[in-house]
N, C-alpha and C positions, 0 to 999 in steps of 0.2 A: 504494500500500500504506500503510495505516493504520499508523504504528509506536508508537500510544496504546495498542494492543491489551497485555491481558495474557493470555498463552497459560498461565498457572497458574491462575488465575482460570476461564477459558474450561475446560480440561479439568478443573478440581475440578466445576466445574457439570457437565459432562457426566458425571462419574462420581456426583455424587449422583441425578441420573435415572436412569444403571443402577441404584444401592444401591434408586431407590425401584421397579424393575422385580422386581430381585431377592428383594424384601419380598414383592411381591405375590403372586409364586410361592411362596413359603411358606403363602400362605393359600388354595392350589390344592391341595387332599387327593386326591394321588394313589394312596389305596386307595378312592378314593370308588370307591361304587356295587358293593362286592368281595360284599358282603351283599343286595345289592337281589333280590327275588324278582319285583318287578314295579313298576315307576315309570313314569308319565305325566306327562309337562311340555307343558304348554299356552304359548305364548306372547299375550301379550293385552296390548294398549293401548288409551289413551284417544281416544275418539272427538272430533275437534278440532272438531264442529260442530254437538254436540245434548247438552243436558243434562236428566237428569232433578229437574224443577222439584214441590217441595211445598208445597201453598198451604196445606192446612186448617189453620186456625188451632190447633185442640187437636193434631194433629201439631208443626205451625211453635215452638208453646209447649213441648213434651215435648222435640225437640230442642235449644233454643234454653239447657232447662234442660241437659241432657245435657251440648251443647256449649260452656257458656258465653258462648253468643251471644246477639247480641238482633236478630237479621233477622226481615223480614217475611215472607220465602219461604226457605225451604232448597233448594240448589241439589245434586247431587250428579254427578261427572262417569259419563257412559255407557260404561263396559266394550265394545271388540271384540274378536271375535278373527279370532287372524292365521290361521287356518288353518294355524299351523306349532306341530308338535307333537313331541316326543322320546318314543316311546316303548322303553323298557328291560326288556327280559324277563330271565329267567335264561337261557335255550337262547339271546342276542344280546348279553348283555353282553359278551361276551370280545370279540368283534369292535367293538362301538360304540365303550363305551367309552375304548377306548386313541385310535382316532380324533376324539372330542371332545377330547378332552385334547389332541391332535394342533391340534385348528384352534383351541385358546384358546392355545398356543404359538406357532403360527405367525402368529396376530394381535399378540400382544404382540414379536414380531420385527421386525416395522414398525416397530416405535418405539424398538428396538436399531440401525436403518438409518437412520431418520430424523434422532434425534440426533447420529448420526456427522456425516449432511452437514450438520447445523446449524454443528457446532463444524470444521469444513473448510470453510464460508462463512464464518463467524466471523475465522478464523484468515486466511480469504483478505482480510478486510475489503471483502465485497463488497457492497454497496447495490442493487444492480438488483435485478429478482426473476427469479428464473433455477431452471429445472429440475434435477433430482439429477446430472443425468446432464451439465450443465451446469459445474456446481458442481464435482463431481470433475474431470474436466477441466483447469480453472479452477486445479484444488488443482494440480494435477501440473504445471503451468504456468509456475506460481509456486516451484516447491517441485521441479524434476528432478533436479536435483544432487544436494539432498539427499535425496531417496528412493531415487537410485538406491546411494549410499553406504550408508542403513539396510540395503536390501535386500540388502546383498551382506555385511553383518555379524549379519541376524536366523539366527536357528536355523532356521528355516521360509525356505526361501530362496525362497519364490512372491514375485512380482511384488504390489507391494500398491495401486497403482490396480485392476490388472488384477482384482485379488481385491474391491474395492469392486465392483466392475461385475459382477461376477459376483454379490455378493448384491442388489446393483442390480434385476437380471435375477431373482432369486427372491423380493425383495419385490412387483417389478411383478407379478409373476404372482398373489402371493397377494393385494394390494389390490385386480385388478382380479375378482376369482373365478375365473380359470382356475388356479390350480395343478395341472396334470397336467405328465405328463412331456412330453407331446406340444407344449404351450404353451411348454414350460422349453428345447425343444430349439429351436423354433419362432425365440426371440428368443435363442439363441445365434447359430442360424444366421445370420439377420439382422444381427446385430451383426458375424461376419464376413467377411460380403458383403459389406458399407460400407468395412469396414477393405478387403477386396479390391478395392474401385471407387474408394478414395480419396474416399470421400463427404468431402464440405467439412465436416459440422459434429463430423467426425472426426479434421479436421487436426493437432489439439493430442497424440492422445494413437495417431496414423498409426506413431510409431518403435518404440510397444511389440509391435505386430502383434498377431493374431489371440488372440481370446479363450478359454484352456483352459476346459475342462468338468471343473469341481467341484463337488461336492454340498457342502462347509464345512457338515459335523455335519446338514444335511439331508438328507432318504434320500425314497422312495416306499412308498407301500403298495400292497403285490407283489397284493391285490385290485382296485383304484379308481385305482391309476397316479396318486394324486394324490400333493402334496407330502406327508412325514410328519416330523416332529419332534417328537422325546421326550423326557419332562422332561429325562432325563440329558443326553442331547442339547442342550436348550436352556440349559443351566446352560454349558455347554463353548461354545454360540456366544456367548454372554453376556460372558463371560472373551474370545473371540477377539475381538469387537466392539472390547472394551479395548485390549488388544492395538493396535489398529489407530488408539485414540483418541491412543496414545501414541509409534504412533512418528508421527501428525503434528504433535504436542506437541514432538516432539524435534526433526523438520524446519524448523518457526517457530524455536525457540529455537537451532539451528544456524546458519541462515541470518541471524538479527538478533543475536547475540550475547548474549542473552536470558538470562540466569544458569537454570541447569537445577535449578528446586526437588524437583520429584517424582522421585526417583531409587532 
């Protein structure tokens, strides 16, 4: 264990990545689209292996002035398309809409999980490269004494590895593309088969036992059975994320005697 780390340092950094998550969502207008009568979104990119080339010289001149340039050919790049397209009527807004705004939330939740186990490898000072699922582990490891102390003094009395793993289990679902419930329940069960067979690379974290089934502010949509999160929603897992930044902030700084600045 690294005892150069500074765990004030380490959790001010992770909370200004939440503030800049939390910014972002502000420039997410969630009355968009309340007026649309009819929108079509095209998606389209650059074609990485052919461009459209212009020789003629009274062209090459006309742009050259345009552009500011002085090339002998103007080059322009080739427009595809993706063949993926949004469209928005009045009689499917109700239904779409809440759902887009659903999956630009629950991609920007990846990086409310991701950060957590930055600053939990951070705090663990661990150098290998080592997976999430790893990594927490690793954290509780290092750290049982005192989480099991926090846990038995927080207001929320859930187990707070157990609760990482569990949004563990609902990012993995949402980075790989399966978000349904079926996928969600899928690597629950999984996960408590292992803890029930005493799988080895379960050993570290075998005394908590079997992992409850919590949604933590994510829900389904009772259409598509996929995963659903809504802004209000995401502003509340945002704040819990914290929550969790902070009592491993308090665990570092119990266990090394760390003067406790953010209080």
């Amino acid at each position: 264990m690294n005892l150069t780390v500074n765990p004030t340092d380490l959790l001010k950094e992770y909370f200004f990545k939440a503030l800049l998550i939390q910014q972002s969502t502000k420039m997410i207008d969630e009355n968009w689209g309340e007026n649309i009568l009819r929108s079509i979104s095209n998606f389209i990119f650059t074609d990485p292996f052919n461009v459209a080339v212009q020789t003629d010289q009274d062209q090459v001149a006309f742009f050259n002035t345009l552009l500011g340039t002085s090339q002998d050919t103007i080059r322009w790049n080739i427009k595809k398309n993706s063949q993926c397209s949004l469209d928005i009527t009045e009689q499917n807004k109700a239904e779409i809409i809440p759902d887009v705004l659903s999956q630009v939330y629950c991609l920007l939740s990846i990086s409310l999980f991701e950060n957590l186990v930055t600053l939990l490898k951070k705090l663990c000072s661990l150098e290998k490269k080592s997976t999430s699922f790893q990594i927490i582990n690793e954290f509780y490891d290092y750290f049982k004494n005192e989480l099991t102390q926090f846990d038995q003094k927080k207001i929320d009395k859930t187990n707070t590895i157990l609760t990482i793993h569990n949004l563990r289990i609902f990012r993995n679902c949402i980075t790989h593309a399966s978000p349904t419930k079926r996928e969600i329940e899928k690597e629950f069960d999984q996960y408590n088969l292992r803890i029930r067979e005493g799988n080895q690379a379960y050993s570290k974290i075998q005394d908590l036992g079997q992992l409850p089934r919590q949604l933590l502010y994510y829900n389904f949509d009772p259409n598509q059975n996929r995963i659903f999160l809504s802004p209000k929603a995401f502003k509340k897992l945002l704040d819990f994320y914290s929550q969790l930044a902070y009592i491993a902030y308090l665990c570092y700084c119990d266990k090394f005697k760390h003067e406790i600045e953010i209080q």
